[in-house]
Biopython code that builds the backbone (N, CA, C, O; Angstrom):
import numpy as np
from Bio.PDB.StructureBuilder import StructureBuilder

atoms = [
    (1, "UNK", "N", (8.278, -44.946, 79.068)),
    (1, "UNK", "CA", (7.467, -44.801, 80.250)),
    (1, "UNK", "C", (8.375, -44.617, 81.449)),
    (1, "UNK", "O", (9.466, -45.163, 81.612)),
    (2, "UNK", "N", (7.746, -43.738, 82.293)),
    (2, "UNK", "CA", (9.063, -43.757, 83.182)),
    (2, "UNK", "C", (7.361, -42.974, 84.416)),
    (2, "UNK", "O", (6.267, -42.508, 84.097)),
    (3, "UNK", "N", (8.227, -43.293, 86.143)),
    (3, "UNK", "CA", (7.185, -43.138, 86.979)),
    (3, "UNK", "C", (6.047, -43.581, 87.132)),
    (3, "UNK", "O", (5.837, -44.771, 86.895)),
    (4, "UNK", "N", (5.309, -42.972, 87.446)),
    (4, "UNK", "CA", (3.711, -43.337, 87.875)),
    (4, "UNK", "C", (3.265, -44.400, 86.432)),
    (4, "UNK", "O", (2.571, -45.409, 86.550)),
    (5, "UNK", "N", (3.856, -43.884, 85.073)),
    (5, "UNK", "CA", (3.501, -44.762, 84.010)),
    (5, "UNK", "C", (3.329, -46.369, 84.499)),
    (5, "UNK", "O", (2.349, -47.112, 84.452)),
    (6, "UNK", "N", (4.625, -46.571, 84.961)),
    (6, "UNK", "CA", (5.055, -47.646, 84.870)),
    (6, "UNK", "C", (4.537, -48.766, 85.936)),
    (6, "UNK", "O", (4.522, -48.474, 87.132)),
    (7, "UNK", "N", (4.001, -50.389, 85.374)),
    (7, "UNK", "CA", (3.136, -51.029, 86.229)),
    (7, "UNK", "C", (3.494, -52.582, 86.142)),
    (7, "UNK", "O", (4.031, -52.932, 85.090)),
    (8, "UNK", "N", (3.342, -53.232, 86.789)),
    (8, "UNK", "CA", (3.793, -54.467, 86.792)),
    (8, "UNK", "C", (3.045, -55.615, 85.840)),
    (8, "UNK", "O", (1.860, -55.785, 86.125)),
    (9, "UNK", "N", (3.557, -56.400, 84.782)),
    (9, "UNK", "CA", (2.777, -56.743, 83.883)),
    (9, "UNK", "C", (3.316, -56.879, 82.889)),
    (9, "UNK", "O", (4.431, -56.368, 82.786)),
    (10, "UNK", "N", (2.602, -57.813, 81.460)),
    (10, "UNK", "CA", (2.693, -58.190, 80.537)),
    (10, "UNK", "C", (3.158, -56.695, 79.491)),
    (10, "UNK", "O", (2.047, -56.194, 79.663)),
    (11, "UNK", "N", (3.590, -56.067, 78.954)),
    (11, "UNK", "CA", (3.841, -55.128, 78.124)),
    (11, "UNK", "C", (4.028, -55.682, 76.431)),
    (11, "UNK", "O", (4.443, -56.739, 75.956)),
    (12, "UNK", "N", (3.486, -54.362, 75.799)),
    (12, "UNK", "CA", (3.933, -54.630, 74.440)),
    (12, "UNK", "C", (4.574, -53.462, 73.438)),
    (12, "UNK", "O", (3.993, -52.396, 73.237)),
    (13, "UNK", "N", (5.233, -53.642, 73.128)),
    (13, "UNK", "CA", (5.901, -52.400, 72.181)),
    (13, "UNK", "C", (5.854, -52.862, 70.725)),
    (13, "UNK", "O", (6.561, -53.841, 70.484)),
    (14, "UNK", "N", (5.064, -52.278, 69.571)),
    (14, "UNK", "CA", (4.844, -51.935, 68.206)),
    (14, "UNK", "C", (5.726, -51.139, 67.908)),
    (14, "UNK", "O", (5.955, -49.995, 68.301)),
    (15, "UNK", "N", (6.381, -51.998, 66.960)),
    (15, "UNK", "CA", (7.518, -50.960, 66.454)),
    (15, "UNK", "C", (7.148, -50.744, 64.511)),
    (15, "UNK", "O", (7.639, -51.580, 63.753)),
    (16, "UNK", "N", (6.497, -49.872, 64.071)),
    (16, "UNK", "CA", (6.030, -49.614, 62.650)),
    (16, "UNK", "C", (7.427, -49.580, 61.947)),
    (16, "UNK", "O", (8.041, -48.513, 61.952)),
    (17, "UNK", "N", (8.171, -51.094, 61.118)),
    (17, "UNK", "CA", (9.229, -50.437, 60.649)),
    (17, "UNK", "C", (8.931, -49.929, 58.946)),
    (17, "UNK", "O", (9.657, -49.134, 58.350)),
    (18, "UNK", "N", (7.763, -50.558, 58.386)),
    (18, "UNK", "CA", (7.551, -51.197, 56.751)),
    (18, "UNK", "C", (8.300, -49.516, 56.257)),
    (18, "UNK", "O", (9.325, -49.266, 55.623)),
    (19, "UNK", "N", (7.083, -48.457, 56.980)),
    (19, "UNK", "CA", (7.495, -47.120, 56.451)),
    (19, "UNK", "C", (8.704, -46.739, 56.021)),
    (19, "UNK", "O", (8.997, -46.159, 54.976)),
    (20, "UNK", "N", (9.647, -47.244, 57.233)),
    (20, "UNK", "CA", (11.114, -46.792, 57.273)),
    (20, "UNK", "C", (11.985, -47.851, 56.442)),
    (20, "UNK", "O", (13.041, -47.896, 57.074)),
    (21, "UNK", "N", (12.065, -48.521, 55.608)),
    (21, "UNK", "CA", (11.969, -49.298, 54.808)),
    (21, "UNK", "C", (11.927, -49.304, 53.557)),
    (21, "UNK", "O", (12.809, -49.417, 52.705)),
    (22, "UNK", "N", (10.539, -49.140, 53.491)),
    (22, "UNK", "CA", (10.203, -48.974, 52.111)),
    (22, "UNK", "C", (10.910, -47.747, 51.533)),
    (22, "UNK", "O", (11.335, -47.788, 50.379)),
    (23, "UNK", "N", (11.060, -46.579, 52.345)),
    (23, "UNK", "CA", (11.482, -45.171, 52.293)),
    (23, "UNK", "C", (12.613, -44.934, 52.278)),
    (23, "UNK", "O", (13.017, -43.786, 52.092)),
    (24, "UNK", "N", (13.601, -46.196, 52.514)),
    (24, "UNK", "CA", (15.007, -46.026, 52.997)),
    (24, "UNK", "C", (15.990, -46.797, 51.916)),
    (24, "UNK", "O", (15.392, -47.657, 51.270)),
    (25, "UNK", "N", (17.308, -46.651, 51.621)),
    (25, "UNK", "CA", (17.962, -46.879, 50.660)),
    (25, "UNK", "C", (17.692, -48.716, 49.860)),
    (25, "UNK", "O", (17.801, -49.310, 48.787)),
    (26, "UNK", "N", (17.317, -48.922, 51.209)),
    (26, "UNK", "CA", (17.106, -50.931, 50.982)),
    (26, "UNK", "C", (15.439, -51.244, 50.186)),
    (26, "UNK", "O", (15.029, -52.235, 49.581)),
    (27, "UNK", "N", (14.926, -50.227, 50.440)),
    (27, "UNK", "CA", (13.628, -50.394, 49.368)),
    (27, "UNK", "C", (12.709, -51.825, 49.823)),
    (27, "UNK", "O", (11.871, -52.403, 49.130)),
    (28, "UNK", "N", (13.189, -52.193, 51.281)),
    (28, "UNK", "CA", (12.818, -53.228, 51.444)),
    (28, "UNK", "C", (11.080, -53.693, 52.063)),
    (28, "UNK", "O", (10.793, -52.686, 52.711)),
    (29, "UNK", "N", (10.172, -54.412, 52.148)),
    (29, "UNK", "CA", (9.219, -54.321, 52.810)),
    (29, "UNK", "C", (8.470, -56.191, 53.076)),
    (29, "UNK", "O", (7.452, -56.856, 52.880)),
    (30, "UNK", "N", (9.842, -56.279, 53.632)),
    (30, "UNK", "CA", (9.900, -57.647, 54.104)),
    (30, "UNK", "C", (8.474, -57.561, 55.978)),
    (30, "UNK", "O", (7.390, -58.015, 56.344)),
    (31, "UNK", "N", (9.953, -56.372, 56.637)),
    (31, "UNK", "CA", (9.329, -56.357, 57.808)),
    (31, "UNK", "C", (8.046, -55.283, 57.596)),
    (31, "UNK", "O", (8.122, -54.351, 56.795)),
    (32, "UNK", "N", (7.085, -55.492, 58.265)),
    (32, "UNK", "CA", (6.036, -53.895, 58.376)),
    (32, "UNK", "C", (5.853, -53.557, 59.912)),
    (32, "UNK", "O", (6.040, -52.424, 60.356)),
    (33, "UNK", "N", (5.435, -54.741, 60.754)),
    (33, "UNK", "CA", (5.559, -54.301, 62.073)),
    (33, "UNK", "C", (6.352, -55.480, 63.053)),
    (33, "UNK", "O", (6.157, -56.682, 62.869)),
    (34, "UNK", "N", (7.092, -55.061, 63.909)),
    (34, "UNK", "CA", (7.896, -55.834, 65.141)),
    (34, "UNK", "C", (7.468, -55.470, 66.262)),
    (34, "UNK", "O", (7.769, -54.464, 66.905)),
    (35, "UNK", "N", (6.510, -56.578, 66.588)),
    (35, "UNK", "CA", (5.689, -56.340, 68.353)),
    (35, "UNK", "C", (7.100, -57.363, 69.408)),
    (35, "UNK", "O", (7.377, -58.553, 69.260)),
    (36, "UNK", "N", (7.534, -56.686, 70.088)),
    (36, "UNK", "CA", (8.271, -57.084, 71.078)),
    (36, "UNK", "C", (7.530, -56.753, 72.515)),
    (36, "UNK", "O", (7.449, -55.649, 73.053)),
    (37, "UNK", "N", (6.859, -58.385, 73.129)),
    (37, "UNK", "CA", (6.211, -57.993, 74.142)),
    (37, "UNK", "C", (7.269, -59.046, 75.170)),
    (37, "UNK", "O", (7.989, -59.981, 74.818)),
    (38, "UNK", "N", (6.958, -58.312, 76.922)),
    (38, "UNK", "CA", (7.732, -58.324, 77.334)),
    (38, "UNK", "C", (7.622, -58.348, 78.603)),
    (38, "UNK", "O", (6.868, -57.376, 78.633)),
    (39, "UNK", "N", (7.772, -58.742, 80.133)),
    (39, "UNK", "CA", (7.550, -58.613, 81.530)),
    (39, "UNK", "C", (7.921, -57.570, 82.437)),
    (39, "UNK", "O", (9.122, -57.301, 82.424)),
    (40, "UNK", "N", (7.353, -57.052, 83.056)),
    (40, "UNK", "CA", (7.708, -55.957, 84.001)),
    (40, "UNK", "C", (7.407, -56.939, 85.055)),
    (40, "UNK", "O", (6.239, -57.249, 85.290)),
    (41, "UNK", "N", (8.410, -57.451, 85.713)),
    (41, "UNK", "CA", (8.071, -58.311, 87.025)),
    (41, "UNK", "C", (8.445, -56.501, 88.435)),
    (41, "UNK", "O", (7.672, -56.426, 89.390)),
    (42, "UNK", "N", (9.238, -55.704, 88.341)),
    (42, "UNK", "CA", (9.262, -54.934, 89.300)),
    (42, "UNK", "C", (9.445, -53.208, 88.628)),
    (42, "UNK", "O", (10.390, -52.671, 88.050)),
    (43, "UNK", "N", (8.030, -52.683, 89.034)),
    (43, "UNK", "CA", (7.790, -51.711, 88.306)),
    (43, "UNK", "C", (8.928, -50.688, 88.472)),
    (43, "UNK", "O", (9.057, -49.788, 87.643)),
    (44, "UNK", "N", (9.982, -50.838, 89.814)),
    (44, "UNK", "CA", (11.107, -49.888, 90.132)),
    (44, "UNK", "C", (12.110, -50.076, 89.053)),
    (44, "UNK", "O", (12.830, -49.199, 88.575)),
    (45, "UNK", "N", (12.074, -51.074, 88.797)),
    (45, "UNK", "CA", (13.374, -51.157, 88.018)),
    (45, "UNK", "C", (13.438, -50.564, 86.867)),
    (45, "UNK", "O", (12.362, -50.188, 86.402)),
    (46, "UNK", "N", (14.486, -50.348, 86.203)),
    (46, "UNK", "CA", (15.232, -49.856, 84.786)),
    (46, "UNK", "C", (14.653, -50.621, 83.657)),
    (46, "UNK", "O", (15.433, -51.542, 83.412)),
    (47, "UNK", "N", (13.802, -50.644, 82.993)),
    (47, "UNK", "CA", (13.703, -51.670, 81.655)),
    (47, "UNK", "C", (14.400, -50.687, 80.474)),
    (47, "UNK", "O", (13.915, -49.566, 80.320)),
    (48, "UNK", "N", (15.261, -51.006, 79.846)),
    (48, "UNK", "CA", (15.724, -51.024, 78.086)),
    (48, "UNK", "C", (16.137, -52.367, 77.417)),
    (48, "UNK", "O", (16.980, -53.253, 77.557)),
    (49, "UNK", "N", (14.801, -51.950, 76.394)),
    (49, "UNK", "CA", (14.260, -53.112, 75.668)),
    (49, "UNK", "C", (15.079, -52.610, 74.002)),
    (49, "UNK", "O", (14.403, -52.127, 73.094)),
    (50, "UNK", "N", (16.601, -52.846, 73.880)),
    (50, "UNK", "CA", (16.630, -52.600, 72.573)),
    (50, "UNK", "C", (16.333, -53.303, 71.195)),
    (50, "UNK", "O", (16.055, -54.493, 71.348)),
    (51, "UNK", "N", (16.322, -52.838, 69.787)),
    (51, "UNK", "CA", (15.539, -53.460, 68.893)),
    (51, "UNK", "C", (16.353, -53.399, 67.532)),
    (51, "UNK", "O", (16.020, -52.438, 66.840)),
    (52, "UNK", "N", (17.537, -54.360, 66.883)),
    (52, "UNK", "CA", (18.277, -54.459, 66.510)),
    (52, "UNK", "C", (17.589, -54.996, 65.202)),
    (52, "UNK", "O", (17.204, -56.162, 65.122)),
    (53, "UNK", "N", (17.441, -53.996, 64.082)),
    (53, "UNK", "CA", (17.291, -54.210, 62.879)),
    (53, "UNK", "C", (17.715, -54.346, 61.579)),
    (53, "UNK", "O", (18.566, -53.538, 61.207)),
    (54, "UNK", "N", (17.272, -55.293, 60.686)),
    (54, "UNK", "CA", (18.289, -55.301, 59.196)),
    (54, "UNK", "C", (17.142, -55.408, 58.238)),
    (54, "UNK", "O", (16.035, -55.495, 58.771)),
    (55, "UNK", "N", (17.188, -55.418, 56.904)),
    (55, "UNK", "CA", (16.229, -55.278, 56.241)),
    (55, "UNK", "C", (15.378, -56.709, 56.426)),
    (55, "UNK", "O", (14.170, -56.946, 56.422)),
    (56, "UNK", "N", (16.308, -57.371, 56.553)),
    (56, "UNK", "CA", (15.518, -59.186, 56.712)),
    (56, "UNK", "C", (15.157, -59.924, 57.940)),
    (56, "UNK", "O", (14.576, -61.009, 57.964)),
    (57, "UNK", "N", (15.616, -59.130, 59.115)),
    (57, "UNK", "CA", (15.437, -59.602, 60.359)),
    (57, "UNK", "C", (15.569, -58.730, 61.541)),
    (57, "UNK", "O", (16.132, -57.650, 61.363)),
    (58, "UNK", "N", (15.117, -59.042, 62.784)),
    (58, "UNK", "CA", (15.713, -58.429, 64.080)),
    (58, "UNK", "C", (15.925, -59.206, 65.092)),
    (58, "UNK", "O", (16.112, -60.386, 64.795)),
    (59, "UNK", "N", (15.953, -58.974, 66.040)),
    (59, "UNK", "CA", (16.672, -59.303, 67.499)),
    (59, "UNK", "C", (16.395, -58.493, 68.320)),
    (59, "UNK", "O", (16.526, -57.310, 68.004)),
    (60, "UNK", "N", (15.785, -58.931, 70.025)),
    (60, "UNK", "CA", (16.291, -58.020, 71.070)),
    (60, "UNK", "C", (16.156, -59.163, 72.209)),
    (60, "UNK", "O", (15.906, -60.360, 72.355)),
    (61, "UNK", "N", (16.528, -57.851, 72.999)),
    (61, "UNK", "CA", (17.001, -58.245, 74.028)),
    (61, "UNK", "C", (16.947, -57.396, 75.593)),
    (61, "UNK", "O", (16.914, -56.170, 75.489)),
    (62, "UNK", "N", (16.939, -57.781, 76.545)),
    (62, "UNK", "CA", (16.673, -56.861, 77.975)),
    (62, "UNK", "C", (18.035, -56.228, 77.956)),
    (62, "UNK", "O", (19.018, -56.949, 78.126)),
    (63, "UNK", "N", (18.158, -55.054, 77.780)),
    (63, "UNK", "CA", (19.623, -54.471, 77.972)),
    (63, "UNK", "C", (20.046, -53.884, 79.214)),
    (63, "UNK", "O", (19.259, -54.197, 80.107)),
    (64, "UNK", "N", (20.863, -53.250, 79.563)),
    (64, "UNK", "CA", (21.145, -53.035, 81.235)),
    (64, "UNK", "C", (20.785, -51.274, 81.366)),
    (64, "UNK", "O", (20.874, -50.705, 82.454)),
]
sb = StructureBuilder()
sb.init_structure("model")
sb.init_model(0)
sb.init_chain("A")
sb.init_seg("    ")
for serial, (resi, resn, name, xyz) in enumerate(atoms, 1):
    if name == "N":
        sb.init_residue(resn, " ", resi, " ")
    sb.init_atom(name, np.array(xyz, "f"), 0.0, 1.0, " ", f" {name:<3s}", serial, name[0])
structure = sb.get_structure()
C-alpha cells in the first residue's frame, strides 16, 4: 500500500504459505496461513513488515 491507500490503524497481512510448502522441496504443511497484524500509528511513514520463514516456524518484525 503506498499513498492515499494508506490509513491510520489496526492492519492485517495474510500470508497463504501451506501452498508454497506443500509444493516446495520440504513437502511440509505444518504452516497454511501467517496473519501478521500490526499498527499504523502515522499514515506518512515507511512501514516494512518483513516475514521470515522455515518449514516449522516464522518471525517478524518492523524493519527500517
Amino acid at each position: 500500500m503506498s499513498g492515499d491507500a494508506m490509513e491510520s490503524g489496526t492492519c492485517q497481512l495474510l500470508f497463504e504459505v501451506g501452498p508454497y510448502y506443500r509444493d516446495g522441496p520440504t513437502a511440509s504443511s505444518f504452516l497454511e496461513t501467517v496473519p501478521v497484524r500490526f499498527v499504523i500509528d502515522d499514515a506518512s511513514e515507511h512501514y516494512h513488515v518483513p516475514l521470515l520463514l522455515s518449514p516449522g516456524s516464522y518471525t517478524t518484525y518492523r524493519g527500517s
